[in-house]
N, C-alpha and C positions, 0 to 999 in steps of 0.2 A: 923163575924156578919155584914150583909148588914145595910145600913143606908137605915129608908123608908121616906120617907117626900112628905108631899100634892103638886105632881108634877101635873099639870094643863095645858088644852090645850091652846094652843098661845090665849092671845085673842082680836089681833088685827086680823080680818076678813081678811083684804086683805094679809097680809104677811102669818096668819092660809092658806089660800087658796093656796098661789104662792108656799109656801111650799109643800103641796098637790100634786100640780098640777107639781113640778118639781121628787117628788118620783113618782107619777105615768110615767111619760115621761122617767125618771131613768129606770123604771120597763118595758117598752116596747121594749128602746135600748138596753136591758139586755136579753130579749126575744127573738130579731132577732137575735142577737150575737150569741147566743146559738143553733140558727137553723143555720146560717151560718156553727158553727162548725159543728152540727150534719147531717146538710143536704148537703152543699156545699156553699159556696158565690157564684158560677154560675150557681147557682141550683133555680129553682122557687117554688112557693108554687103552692102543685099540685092542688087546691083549684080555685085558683085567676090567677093563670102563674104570677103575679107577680114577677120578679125575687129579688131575696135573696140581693143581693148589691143594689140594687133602694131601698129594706124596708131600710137597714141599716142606708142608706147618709138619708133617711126622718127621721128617727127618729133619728138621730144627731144630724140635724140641729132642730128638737123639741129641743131637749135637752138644745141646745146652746141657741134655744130662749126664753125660760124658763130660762135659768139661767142671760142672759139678764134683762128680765122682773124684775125678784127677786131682781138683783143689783138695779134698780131703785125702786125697793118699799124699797128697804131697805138705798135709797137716796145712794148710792156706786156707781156715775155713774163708767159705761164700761170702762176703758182704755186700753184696747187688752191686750195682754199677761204680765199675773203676772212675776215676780222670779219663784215664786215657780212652776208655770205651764211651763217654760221656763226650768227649770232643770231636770221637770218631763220627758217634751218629749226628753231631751238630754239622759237622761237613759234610756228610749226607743229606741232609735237609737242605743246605745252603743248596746242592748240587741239584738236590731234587728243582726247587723253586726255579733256578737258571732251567733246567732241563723246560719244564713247566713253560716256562716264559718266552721261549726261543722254538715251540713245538707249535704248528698251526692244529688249531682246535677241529678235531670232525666235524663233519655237517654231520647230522644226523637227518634219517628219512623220518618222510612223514609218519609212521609207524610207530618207530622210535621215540619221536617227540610226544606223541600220544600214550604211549607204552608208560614212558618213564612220567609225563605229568598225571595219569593216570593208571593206577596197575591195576586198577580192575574194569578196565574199557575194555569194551567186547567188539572184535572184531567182526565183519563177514565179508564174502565174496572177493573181490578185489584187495581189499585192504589187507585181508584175512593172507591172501595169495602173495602178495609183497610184504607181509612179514615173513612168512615161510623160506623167499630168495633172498632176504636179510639175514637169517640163519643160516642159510645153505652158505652165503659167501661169508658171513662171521664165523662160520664154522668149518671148512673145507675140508677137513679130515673125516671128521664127521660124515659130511654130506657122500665122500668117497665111498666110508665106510659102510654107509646104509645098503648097497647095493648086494650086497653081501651078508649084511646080516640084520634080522628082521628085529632086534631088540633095537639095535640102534634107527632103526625107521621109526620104532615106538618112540623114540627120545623125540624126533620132528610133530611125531601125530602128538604126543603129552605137550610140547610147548606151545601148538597149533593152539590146544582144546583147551589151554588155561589161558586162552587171551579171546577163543573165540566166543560170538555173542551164543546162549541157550537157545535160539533157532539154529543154529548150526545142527546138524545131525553128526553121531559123531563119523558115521558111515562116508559122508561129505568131508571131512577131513582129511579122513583116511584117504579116499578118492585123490585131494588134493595133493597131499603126499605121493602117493604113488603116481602120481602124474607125472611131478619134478622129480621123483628118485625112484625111477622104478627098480624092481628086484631084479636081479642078473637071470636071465633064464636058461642059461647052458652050464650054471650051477649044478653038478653033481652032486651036492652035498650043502643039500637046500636047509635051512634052521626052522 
Protein backbone atom coordinates (compact mmCIF):
# COMPACT_ATOMS: atom_id res chain seq x y z
CA UNK A 1 0.00 0.00 0.00
CA UNK A 2 1.48 3.37 -1.17
CA UNK A 3 1.56 6.20 1.43
CA UNK A 4 -0.44 9.60 -0.22
CA UNK A 5 0.12 12.70 1.68
CA UNK A 6 -0.59 16.56 0.50
CA UNK A 7 2.73 16.82 -1.40
CA UNK A 8 2.73 20.68 -2.55
CA UNK A 9 4.59 22.76 -5.21
CA UNK A 10 8.11 24.37 -3.81
CA UNK A 11 6.80 27.48 -2.74
CA UNK A 12 9.60 29.56 -2.63
CA UNK A 13 9.21 31.31 -6.43
CA UNK A 14 12.79 31.59 -7.10
CA UNK A 15 14.12 28.17 -6.16
CA UNK A 16 10.07 26.72 -7.61
CA UNK A 17 11.55 28.47 -11.06
CA UNK A 18 15.56 27.41 -11.05
CA UNK A 19 14.15 24.18 -10.50
CA UNK A 20 12.11 24.48 -13.63
CA UNK A 21 14.36 25.99 -15.49
CA UNK A 22 17.28 23.32 -14.59
CA UNK A 23 14.67 20.16 -15.78
CA UNK A 24 13.79 21.95 -18.66
CA UNK A 25 17.78 22.51 -19.76
CA UNK A 26 17.96 18.67 -18.45
CA UNK A 27 15.33 18.01 -21.06
CA UNK A 28 16.97 19.71 -24.16
CA UNK A 29 20.57 18.12 -23.33
CA UNK A 30 18.84 14.89 -23.13
CA UNK A 31 17.23 15.82 -26.72
CA UNK A 32 20.48 16.44 -28.66
CA UNK A 33 22.07 13.56 -27.05
CA UNK A 34 19.68 11.46 -28.47
CA UNK A 35 19.88 12.91 -31.96
CA UNK A 36 23.68 12.70 -31.68
CA UNK A 37 23.01 8.93 -31.15
CA UNK A 38 20.35 8.56 -33.71
CA UNK A 39 21.73 11.08 -36.20
CA UNK A 40 25.46 11.26 -35.90
CA UNK A 41 27.48 13.91 -33.60
CA UNK A 42 29.08 15.13 -37.14
CA UNK A 43 25.90 15.17 -38.46
CA UNK A 44 23.67 18.51 -38.71
CA UNK A 45 20.12 19.33 -38.26
CA UNK A 46 18.92 19.15 -41.68
CA UNK A 47 16.49 22.07 -40.64
CA UNK A 48 19.09 24.78 -39.39
CA UNK A 49 22.85 22.84 -40.73
CA UNK A 50 23.41 23.46 -37.26
CA UNK A 51 25.89 20.77 -36.50
CA UNK A 52 24.90 18.03 -33.91
CA UNK A 53 28.26 18.58 -31.47
CA UNK A 54 27.90 22.85 -31.57
CA UNK A 55 23.90 21.94 -30.12
CA UNK A 56 25.52 19.42 -27.66
CA UNK A 57 28.61 21.80 -26.03
CA UNK A 58 25.47 24.69 -25.95
CA UNK A 59 23.38 22.90 -24.15
CA UNK A 60 25.91 21.61 -21.56
CA UNK A 61 27.08 24.58 -20.79
CA UNK A 62 23.00 25.63 -20.23
CA UNK A 63 23.08 22.79 -18.05
CA UNK A 64 26.20 23.63 -16.08
CA UNK A 65 24.83 27.10 -15.81
CA UNK A 66 21.74 26.37 -14.47
CA UNK A 67 23.10 24.24 -12.03
CA UNK A 68 25.33 27.10 -11.14
CA UNK A 69 22.51 29.32 -10.73
CA UNK A 70 20.52 26.88 -8.37
CA UNK A 71 23.66 26.35 -6.18
CA UNK A 72 23.37 30.03 -5.43
CA UNK A 73 19.68 30.20 -4.83
CA UNK A 74 20.07 27.60 -2.72
CA UNK A 75 23.12 29.70 -0.99
CA UNK A 76 25.65 26.27 -1.94
CA UNK A 77 28.20 28.55 -3.38
CA UNK A 78 30.13 26.64 -6.44
CA UNK A 79 33.28 25.02 -5.38
CA UNK A 80 34.17 22.94 -8.76
CA UNK A 81 34.29 19.34 -8.63
CA UNK A 82 32.41 17.46 -5.79
CA UNK A 83 33.82 13.68 -4.45
CA UNK A 84 31.00 12.37 -5.77
CA UNK A 85 31.26 13.99 -9.32
CA UNK A 86 34.89 13.27 -9.18
CA UNK A 87 34.39 9.38 -8.81
CA UNK A 88 31.52 9.64 -11.28
CA UNK A 89 33.66 10.68 -14.18
CA UNK A 90 36.62 8.30 -12.90
CA UNK A 91 34.04 5.42 -13.66
CA UNK A 92 33.49 6.97 -16.80
CA UNK A 93 36.96 6.78 -17.90
CA UNK A 94 37.39 3.23 -16.43
CA UNK A 95 34.18 2.39 -18.69
CA UNK A 96 35.36 4.39 -21.50
CA UNK A 97 38.89 2.28 -21.60
CA UNK A 98 36.79 -1.28 -21.25
CA UNK A 99 34.43 0.16 -24.04
CA UNK A 100 37.83 1.10 -25.96
CA UNK A 101 39.52 -2.20 -25.50
CA UNK A 102 36.48 -4.62 -26.36
CA UNK A 103 35.61 -2.40 -29.84
CA UNK A 104 37.42 -3.64 -33.18
CA UNK A 105 39.36 -0.63 -34.44
CA UNK A 106 38.14 0.57 -38.28
CA UNK A 107 40.08 -0.01 -41.03
CA UNK A 108 40.47 2.92 -42.53
CA UNK A 109 40.61 3.69 -46.63
CA UNK A 110 43.30 4.48 -48.39
CA UNK A 111 42.10 8.06 -48.48
CA UNK A 112 41.80 8.22 -44.92
CA UNK A 113 45.11 7.06 -44.16
CA UNK A 114 46.45 9.68 -46.29
CA UNK A 115 44.09 12.45 -45.23
CA UNK A 116 44.85 11.98 -41.49
CA UNK A 117 48.95 11.25 -41.90
CA UNK A 118 48.80 14.26 -44.16
CA UNK A 119 46.01 17.10 -44.17
CA UNK A 120 47.45 18.80 -46.70
CA UNK A 121 47.72 15.98 -49.42
CA UNK A 122 46.18 16.78 -52.56
CA UNK A 123 43.94 14.63 -54.01
CA UNK A 124 42.97 13.83 -57.93
CA UNK A 125 41.06 11.78 -60.11
CA UNK A 126 40.42 8.48 -58.61
CA UNK A 127 41.51 9.11 -55.25
CA UNK A 128 39.86 12.38 -55.29
CA UNK A 129 36.46 10.22 -56.32
CA UNK A 130 36.92 7.58 -53.21
CA UNK A 131 37.25 10.21 -50.83
CA UNK A 132 34.00 11.72 -51.99
CA UNK A 133 32.06 7.96 -51.43
CA UNK A 134 33.92 7.96 -48.11
CA UNK A 135 31.82 10.89 -47.18
CA UNK A 136 28.70 10.16 -48.91
CA UNK A 137 28.70 6.73 -46.58
CA UNK A 138 30.35 8.84 -43.36
CA UNK A 139 27.81 10.99 -43.86
CA UNK A 140 24.34 9.44 -45.15
CA UNK A 141 22.11 12.16 -44.08
CA UNK A 142 23.97 14.44 -45.51
CA UNK A 143 24.55 12.81 -48.77
CA UNK A 144 20.40 12.17 -48.73
CA UNK A 145 20.07 15.63 -48.18
CA UNK A 146 22.15 16.95 -50.97
CA UNK A 147 19.71 16.02 -53.50
CA UNK A 148 17.45 18.61 -52.37
CA UNK A 149 19.47 21.18 -51.46
CA UNK A 150 22.13 22.84 -53.20
CA UNK A 151 23.98 24.39 -50.03
CA UNK A 152 24.40 21.00 -48.66
CA UNK A 153 25.98 19.80 -52.18
CA UNK A 154 28.43 22.79 -51.58
CA UNK A 155 29.45 21.04 -48.12
CA UNK A 156 30.73 17.69 -50.55
CA UNK A 157 32.13 20.23 -53.34
CA UNK A 158 34.06 22.37 -50.03
CA UNK A 159 35.44 19.06 -48.49
CA UNK A 160 36.29 17.73 -52.10
CA UNK A 161 38.40 21.13 -52.91
CA UNK A 162 40.14 21.35 -49.53
CA UNK A 163 41.83 17.90 -50.00
CA UNK A 164 41.83 18.25 -53.83
CA UNK A 165 45.39 18.75 -55.73
CA UNK A 166 45.50 22.72 -57.40
CA UNK A 167 45.23 20.96 -60.94
CA UNK A 168 41.92 20.14 -60.03
CA UNK A 169 39.59 22.70 -61.68
CA UNK A 170 37.19 23.68 -59.30
CA UNK A 171 34.47 23.08 -62.14
CA UNK A 172 35.94 19.16 -62.01
CA UNK A 173 34.86 18.88 -58.63
CA UNK A 174 31.75 20.22 -58.85
CA UNK A 175 31.15 17.69 -62.02
CA UNK A 176 32.48 15.03 -59.57
CA UNK A 177 29.76 15.81 -57.07
CA UNK A 178 27.12 16.04 -59.17
CA UNK A 179 27.89 12.79 -60.62
CA UNK A 180 27.43 10.88 -57.19
CA UNK A 181 24.47 13.34 -55.80
CA UNK A 182 22.84 14.55 -58.39
CA UNK A 183 20.05 17.25 -57.76
CA UNK A 184 16.45 15.87 -57.80
CA UNK A 185 14.89 17.23 -61.06
CA UNK A 186 11.09 17.02 -60.37
CA UNK A 187 11.90 19.58 -57.58
CA UNK A 188 9.33 22.26 -57.75
CA UNK A 189 10.98 24.37 -55.61
CA UNK A 190 14.61 24.17 -56.79
CA UNK A 191 17.25 26.36 -54.18
Amino acid sequence: MSIINAWKPEEDVVLHQALGKLAEECSELAKIAMRCMIQGYAEADPVTQKLNSTALMEEAADVRATMRWLLDVLDKPFKGESPREARKYDGFKRWEAMLRASTPQKRLSAEEVILRSSPSAELEGDALERHLKSLIVAHPNKAALAAFDKDTRLWFVAQLASVASRRVPLTDIEGVVAWHLPPATDDAHAN
